[in-house]
C-alpha positions in Angstrom: 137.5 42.9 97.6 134.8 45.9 98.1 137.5 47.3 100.1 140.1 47.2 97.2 137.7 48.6 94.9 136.8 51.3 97.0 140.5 52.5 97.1 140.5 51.9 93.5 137.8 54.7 93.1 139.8 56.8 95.4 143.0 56.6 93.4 140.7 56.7 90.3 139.2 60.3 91.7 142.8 61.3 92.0 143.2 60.4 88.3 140.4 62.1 87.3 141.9 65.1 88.9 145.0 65.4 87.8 144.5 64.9 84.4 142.1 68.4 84.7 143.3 70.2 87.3 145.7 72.7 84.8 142.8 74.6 83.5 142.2 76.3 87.1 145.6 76.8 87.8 146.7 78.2 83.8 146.0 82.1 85.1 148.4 82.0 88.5 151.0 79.5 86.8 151.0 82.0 83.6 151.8 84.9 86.3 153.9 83.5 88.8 156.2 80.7 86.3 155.6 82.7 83.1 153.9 79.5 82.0 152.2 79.9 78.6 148.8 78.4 76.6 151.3 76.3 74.5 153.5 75.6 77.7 150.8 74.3 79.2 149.2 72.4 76.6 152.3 70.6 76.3 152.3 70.2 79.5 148.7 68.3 79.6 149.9 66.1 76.7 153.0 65.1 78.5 150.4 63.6 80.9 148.2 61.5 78.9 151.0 60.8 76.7 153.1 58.9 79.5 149.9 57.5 80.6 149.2 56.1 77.0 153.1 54.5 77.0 152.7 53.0 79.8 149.5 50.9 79.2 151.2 48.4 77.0 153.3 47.2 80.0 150.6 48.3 82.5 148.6 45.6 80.6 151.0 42.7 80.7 151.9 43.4 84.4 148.1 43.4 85.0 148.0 39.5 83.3 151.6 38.5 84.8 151.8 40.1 88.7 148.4 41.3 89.1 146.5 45.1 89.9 147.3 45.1 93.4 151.3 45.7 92.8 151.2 47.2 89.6 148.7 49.7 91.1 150.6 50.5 94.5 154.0 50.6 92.5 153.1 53.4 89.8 150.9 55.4 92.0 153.2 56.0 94.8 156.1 56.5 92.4 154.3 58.6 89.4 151.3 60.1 91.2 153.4 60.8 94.8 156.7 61.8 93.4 155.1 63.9 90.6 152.5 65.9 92.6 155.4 66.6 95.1 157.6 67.4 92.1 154.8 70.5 90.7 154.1 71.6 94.2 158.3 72.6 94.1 158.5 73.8 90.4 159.9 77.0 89.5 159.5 76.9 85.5 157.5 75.4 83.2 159.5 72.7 82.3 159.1 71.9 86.0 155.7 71.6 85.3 155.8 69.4 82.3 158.2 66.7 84.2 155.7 66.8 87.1 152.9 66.1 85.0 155.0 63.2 83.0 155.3 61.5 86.0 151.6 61.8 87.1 150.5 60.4 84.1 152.8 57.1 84.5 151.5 57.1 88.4 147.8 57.3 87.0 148.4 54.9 84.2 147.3 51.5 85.8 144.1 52.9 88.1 141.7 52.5 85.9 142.6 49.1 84.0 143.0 47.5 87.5 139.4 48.6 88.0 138.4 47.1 84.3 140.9 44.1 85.0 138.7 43.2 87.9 135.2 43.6 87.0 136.3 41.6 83.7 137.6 38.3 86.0 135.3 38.9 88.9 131.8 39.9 87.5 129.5 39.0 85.1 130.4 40.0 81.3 126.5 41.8 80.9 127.1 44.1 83.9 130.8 45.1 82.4 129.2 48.3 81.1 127.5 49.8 83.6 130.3 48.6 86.3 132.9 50.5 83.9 130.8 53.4 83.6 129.9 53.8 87.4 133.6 53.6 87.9 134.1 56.8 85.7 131.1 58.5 87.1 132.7 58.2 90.6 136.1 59.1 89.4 134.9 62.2 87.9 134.3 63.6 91.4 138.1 64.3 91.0 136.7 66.4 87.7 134.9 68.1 89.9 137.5 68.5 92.7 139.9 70.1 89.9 137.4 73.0 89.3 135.5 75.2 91.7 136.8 73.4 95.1 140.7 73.6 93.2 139.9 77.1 92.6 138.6 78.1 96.4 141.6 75.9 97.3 144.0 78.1 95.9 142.6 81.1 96.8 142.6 79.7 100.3 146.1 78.0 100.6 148.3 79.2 98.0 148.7 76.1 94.2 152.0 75.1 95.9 150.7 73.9 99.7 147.8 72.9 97.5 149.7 70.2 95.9 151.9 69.4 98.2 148.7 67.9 100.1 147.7 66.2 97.3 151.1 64.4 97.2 150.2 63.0 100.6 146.8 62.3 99.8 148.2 60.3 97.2 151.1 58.3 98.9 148.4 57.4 101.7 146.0 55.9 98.8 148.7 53.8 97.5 149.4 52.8 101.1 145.7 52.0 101.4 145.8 49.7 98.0 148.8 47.8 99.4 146.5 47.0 102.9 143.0 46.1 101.2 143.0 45.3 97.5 143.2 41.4 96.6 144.3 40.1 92.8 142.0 37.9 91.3 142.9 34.3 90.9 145.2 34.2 87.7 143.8 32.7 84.6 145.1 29.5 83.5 147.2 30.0 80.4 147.7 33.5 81.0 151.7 33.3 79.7 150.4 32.4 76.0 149.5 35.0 73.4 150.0 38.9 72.9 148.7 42.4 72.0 150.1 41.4 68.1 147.0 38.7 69.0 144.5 41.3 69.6 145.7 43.2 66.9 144.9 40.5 64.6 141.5 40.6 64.8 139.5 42.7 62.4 136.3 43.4 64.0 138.8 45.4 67.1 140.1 47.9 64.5 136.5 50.1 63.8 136.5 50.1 67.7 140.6 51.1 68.0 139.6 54.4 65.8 136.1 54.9 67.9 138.3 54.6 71.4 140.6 57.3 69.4 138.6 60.1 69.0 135.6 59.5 71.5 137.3 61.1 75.0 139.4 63.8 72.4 137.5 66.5 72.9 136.4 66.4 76.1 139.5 65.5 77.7 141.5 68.4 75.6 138.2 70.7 76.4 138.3 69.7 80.0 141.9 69.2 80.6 142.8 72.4 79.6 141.3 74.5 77.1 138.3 75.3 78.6 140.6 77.7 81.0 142.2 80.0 79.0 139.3 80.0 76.4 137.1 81.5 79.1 139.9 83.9 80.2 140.8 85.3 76.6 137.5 85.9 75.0 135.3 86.4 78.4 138.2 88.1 80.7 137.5 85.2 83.5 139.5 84.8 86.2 140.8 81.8 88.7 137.0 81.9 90.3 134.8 82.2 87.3 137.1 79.6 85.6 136.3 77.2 88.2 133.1 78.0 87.8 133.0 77.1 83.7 134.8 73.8 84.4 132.6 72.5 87.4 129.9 72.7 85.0 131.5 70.6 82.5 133.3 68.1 85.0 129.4 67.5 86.3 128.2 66.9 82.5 130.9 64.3 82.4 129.7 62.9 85.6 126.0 62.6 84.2 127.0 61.2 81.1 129.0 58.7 82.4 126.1 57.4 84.8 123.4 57.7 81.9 126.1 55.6 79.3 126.4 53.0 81.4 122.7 51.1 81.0 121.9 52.3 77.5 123.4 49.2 75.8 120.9 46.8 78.0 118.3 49.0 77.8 118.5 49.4 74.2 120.6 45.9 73.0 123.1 47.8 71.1 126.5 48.9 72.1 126.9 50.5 68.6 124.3 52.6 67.9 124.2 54.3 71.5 128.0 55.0 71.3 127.3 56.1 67.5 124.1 58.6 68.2 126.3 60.1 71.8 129.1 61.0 69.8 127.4 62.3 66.9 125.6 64.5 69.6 129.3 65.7 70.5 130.4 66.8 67.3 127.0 69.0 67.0 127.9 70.9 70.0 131.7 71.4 69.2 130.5 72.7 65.3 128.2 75.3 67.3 130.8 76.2 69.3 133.0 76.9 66.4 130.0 78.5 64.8 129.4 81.1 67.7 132.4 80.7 69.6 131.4 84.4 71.5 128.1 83.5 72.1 127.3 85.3 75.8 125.1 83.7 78.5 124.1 80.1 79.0 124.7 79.6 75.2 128.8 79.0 75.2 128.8 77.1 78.8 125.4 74.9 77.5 127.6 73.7 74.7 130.4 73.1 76.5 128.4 71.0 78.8 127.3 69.0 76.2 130.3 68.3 74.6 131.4 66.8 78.3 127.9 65.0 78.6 127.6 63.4 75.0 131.7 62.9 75.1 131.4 60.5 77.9 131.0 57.1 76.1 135.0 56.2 76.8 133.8 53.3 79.2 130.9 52.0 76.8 133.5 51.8 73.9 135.8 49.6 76.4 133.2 47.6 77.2 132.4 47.0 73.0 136.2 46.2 73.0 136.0 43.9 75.6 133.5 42.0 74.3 136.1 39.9 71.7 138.6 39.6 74.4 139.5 36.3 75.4 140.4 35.7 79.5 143.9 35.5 79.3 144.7 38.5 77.5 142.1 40.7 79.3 144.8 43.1 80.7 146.5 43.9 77.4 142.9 44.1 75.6 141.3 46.9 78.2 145.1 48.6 78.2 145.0 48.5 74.4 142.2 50.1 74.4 142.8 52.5 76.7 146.0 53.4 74.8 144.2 54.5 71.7 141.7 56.4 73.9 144.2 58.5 76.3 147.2 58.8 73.6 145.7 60.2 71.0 144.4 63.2 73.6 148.4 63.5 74.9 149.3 63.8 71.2 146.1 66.6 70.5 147.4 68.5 73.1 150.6 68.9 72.0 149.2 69.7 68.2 146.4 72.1 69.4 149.0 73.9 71.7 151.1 75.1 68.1 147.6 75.5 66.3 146.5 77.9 69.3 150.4 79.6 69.3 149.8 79.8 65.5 146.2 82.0 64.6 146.3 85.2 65.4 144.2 86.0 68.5 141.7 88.6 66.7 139.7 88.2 67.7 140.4 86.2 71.1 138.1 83.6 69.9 139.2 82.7 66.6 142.3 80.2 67.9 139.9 78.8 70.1 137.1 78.4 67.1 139.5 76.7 64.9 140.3 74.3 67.8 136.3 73.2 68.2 136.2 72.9 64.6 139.8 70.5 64.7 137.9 68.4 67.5 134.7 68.3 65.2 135.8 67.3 62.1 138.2 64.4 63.8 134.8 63.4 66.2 133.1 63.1 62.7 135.0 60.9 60.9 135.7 58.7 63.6 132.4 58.0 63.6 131.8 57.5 59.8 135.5 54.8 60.8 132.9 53.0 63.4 130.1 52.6 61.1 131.6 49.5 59.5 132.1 47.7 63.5 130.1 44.9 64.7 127.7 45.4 67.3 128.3 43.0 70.1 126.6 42.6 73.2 126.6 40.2 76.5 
């Protein structure tokens, strides 16, 4: 099983990639396929949006056949066909079906993960478990900035992902030799999401899991690219440069969530104080969205380190799951927290087409003050949840 799990990080990294990798690569696509801000941004919500559809059955499969198929199936498919689809695209709506189908290929990674831990581990180590499992997988963050960016430069964005389509088929391949399912849970037919659904104490932690990865998955996904290029003239290098500082935020703030809730005996309140921190740093950004030097890139460090808590909030989720519906609890939740950054993409892709650029910064302010202002009342939403911890 360590085996398995280790080619679940691997194909988790990959994940991690893809979902950020269009930030580097916005300048050369915007010159060579006439690929715009908003063509992009659509682009990027195509991908967590397909990867939010797909949990729902993701989940069941995960209950009914197990991680090891539903993980091999989608990734080769999805993540294989649609890295090998963008490494051959000549427009942008290329781009946005390559990215469709690398969100369904990414979809059932990291619930396979959670499924596992969930069935196989103690229910007190759940958090940190989850959390480690992000902090690995963001060394695909990192691998979709500064390394992407030398990459390029290097070998050209096309041989670049071409690779990664191998890279990808061979991890599925991998999955299929080492992973093992966990034994199924008796009863595991019986009851649905509409059960989950039922239960009032999930909803405070449905709107939590909604807003808590927005901004730093929109940020780090894509915006953070052509914000640096419009109002600081960056290019491909100093791009990669911006985001490998965020992507190692995320990574820290993933490790450091993971603990907190044993260390402290609250799952609430830390998840409640992080975010809180997260909105403070995208209201200064909006405040001094020119600010020069360390000041801008601090910020946007700390929106990536506070904005971290996805796996935490899971874990609060998971907590009033019963067995047999473990699958479609962690996919529920992971449906709220990935779809509602597919549909922001979309949105903040017309609201960036829609203010005028002068200056350069002022689309990009209004966008930290949209993230803001939805972080905030998210939280004031989770105020009313019940702590609960194992």
């Amino acid at each position: 099983m360590r085996a398995g799990i280790a080619c679940l990080v691997a194909a988790y990294v990959l994940s991690q990639f893809y979902r950020a990798f269009l930030a580097v690569l916005a300048p050369v696509l915007k010159t060579e396929l006439g690929a715009t801000a908003e063509d992009l941004a659509s682009a990027s919500g195509l991908w967590f949006l397909t990867f939010a559809a797909m949990q729902l059955p993701v989940g069941w499969a995960l209950d009914h056949i197990g991680p090891r198929r539903t993980t091999i199936a989608l990734l080769a498919f999805g993540g294989g066909g649609g890295a090998l689809v963008f490494g051959m695209a000549t427009t942008p709506m290329a781009i946005k079906l390559a990215m469709a189908l690398i969100g369904i290929g990414c979809a059932p990674v990291l619930m396979a993960s959670y499924y596992i831990f969930a069935r196989q581990f103690p229910p007190a180590v759940f958090a940190t478990l989850a959390s480690a499992m992000i902090g690995f997988g963001s060394l695909g963050n990192i691998a979709g900035s500064l390394p992407l960016a030398w990459a390029v430069q290097a070998f050209g964005w096309r041989e670049t992902m071409l690779g990664l389509a191998v890279t990808t088929l061979l991890v599925a391949a991998l999955l299929g030799l080492l992973l093992r399912d966990p034994d199924r849970v008796e009863g595991g037919s019986k009851g649905s999401v509409l059960d989950l659904l039922k239960m009032p104490a999930l909803w405070p932690i449905l709107i939590m899991m909604s807003v808590c990865y927005l901004p730093a998955g929109a940020l780090r996904g894509l915006w953070v690219g052509p914000y640096y290029a419009d109002v600081f003239g960056a290019d491909t290098a100093a791009v990669g440069w911006a985001t490998l500082v965020m992507g190692l935020a995320m990574v820290l703030g993933n490790f450091a969530y993971g603990p907190l809730d044993r260390l402290f005996r609250t799952r609430k309140w830390v998840i409640f104080g992080g975010n809180l921190a997260c909105a403070a740093a995208l209201l200064a950004l909006w405040a001094h969205p020119e600010a020069g030097g360390g000041t801008t890139l601090a910020l946007i460090a700390a929106v990536g380190l506070f904005g971290s808590s996805f796996a935490i909030v899971i874990a609060h989720g998971r907590a009033f799951f019963p067995p047999h519906l473990m699958g479609r609890g962690v996919t529920l939740l992971n449906l709220f927290g990935i779809g509602t950054v597919g549909a922001a993409q979309i949105l903040t892709g017309r609201v960036h087409a829609a203010i005028p650029p002068t200056p350069p910064s002022a689309p990009y302010a209004a966008l930290f003050l949209l993230f803001g202002l939805v972080l905030l009342a998210g939280c004031l939403i989770y105020l009313i949840s019940q702590d609960r911890t194992d």
